[in-house]
C-alpha positions in Angstrom: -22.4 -38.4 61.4 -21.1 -34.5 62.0 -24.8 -33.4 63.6 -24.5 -36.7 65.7 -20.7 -35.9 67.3 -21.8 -32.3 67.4 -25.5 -33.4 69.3 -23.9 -35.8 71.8 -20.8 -33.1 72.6 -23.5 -30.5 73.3 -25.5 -33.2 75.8 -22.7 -33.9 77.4 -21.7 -30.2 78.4 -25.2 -29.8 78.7 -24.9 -33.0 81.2 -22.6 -31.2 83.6 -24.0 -30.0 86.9 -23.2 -26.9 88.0 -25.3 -26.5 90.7 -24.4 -29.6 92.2 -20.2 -29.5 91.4 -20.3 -25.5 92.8 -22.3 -26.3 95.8 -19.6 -29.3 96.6 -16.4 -27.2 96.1 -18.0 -24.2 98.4 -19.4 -27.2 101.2 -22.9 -26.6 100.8 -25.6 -29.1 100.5 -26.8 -30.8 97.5 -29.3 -28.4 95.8 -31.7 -31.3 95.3 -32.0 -31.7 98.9 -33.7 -28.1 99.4 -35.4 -25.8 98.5 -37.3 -26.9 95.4 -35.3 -29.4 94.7 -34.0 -27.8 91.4 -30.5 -28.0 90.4 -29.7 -24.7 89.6 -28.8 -21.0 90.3 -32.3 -19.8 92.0 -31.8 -23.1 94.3 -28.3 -22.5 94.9 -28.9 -18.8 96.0 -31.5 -20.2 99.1 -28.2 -22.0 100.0 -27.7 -18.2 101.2 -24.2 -18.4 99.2 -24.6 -15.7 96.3 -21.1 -16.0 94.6 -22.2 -20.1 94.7 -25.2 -19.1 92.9 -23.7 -16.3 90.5 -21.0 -18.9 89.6 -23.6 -22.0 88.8 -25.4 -19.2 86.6 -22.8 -18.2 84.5 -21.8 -22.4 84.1 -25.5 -23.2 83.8 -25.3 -20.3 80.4 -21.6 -21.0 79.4 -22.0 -24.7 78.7 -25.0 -23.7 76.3 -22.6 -21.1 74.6 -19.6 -23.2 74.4 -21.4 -26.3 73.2 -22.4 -24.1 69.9 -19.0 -22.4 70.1 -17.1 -25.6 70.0 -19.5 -26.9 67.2 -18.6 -24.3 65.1 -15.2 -24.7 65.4 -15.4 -28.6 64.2 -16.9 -27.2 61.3 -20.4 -27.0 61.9 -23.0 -24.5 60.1 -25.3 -22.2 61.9 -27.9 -25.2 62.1 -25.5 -27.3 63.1 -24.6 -25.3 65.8 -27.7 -24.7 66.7 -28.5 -28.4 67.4 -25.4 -28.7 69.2 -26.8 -25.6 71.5 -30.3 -27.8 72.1 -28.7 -30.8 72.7 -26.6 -29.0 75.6 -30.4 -27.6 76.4 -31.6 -31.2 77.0 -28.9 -32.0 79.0 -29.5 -29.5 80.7 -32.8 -30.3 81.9 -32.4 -34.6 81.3 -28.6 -34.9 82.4 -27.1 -38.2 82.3 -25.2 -37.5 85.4 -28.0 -36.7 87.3 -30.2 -39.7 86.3 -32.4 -37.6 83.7 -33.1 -35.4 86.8 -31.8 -31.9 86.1 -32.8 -28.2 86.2 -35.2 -26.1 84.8 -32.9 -24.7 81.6 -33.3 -20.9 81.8 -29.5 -20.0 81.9 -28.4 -22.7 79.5 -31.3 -21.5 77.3 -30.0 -17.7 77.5 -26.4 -19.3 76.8 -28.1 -20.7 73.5 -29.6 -17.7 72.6 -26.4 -15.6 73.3 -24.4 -18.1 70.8 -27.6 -17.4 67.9 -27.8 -14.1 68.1 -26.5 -11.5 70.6 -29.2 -9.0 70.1 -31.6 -11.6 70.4 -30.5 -13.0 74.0 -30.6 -9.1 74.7 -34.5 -8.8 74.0 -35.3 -11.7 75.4 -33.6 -10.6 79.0 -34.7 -7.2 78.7 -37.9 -9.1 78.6 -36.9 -11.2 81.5 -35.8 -8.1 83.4 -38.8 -6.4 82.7 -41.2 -8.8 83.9 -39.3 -9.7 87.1 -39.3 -5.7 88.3 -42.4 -5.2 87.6 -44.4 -8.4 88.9 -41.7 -9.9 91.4 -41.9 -13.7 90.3 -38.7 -14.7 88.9 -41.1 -17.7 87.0 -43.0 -15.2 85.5 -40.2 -13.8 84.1 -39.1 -17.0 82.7 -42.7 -17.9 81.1 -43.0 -14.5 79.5 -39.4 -15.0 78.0 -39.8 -18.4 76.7 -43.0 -16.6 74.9 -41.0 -13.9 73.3 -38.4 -15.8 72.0 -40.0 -17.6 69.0 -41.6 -14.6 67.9 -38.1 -12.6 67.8 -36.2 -15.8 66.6 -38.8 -16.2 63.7 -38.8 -12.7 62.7 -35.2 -12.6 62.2 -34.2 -15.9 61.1 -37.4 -17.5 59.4 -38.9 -21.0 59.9 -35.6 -23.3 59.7 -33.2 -24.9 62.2 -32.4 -22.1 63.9 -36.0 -21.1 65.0 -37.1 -24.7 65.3 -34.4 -25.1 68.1 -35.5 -21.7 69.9 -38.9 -23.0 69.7 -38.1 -26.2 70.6 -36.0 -25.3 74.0 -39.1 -22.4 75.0 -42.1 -25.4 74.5 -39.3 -27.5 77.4 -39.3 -24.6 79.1 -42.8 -24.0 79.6 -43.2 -27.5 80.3 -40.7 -27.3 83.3 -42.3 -24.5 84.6 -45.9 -26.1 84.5 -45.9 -26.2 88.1 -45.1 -22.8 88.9 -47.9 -21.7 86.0 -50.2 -23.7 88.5 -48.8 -21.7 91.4 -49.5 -18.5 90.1 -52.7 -19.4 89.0 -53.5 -20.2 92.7 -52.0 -17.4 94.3 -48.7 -20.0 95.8 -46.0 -19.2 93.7 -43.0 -17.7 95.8 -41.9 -14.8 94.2 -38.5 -12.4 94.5 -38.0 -11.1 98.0 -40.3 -14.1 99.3 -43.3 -12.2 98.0 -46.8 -14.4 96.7 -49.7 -13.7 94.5 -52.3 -12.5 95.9 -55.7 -14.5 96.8 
């Protein structure tokens, strides 16, 4: 009954859209009517508002952070926590608010990973970070930190709750980003600075 309360808690946070509830309080259009459509931070920036955007990233990672935060304090062990961080993942990506329609997970994601393990969230932007400077997709990025992130979760915590849910959340997240895979494949994908693959 505990993993259920602590599940369904962390979907509902998981639920809430930040992208959407930022872009209404500054007056900006719906992020799903742009763009690509995405609820989130990258979408919210081509609003041309960047303290929009910065603020739907940090909501878009807090509510993964808090869900496991919150968790813990109702008594809930590191796996427990952990599922409470995946469920706010999933809703996240499948929110209730948004009929099942929501974004792609990256920021949520990173606020799971920050509520795991510090250092870990730390490799896996560095990651991130590295990737984006040095090929300009911002998707990239994402794809080659969703990779990482088993690997490091597995080396330091073993095969248990904990890695299952980083695994779980980075399989999603590759999923989500199928079409931009297919993108850069073809030389489409937009990248940083409105730069493209070459043909």
């Amino acid at each position: 009954m505990n993993a259920l309360i602590f599940a369904t808690l962390g979907y509902l946070l998981g639920s809430l859209p930040f992208a959407v509830i930022v872009s209404r309080a500054f007056g900006l259009r719906d992020p799903r009517t742009f763009g690509s459509g995405n609820p989130g931070a990258t979408n919210v920036l081509r609003s041309g508002n960047k303290l929009a955007a910065l603020l739907t990233l940090f909501g878009d990672a807090a509510k993964g952070w808090l869900a496991m935060w919150l968790a813990g304090k109702l008594g809930a062990d590191a796996a427990g926590s952990a599922m409470a961080g995946m469920a706010a993942f999933l809703g996240h990506v499948f929110p209730v608010f948004l009929k099942f329609k929501g974004g792609k997970g990256v920021a949520t994601a990173l606020g799971v990973l920050i509520g795991i393990d510090a250092m870990l969230a730390a490799l896996v932007v560095a990651t991130w970070l590295t990737v984006a400077l040095v090929s300009r997709y911002s998707s990239l990025a994402a794809v080659a930190a969703a990779c990482v992130a088993p690997t490091l979760a597995l080396q330091k915590f073993g095969i248990g709750a904990i890695s299952s849910a980083v695994i779980g959340m980075c399989l999603l997240l590759l999923w989500r980003h199928r079409s931009n895979i297919a993108n850069l494949a073809a030389g489409t994908e937009g990248g940083i600075g409105g730069r493209k693959t070459s043909q």
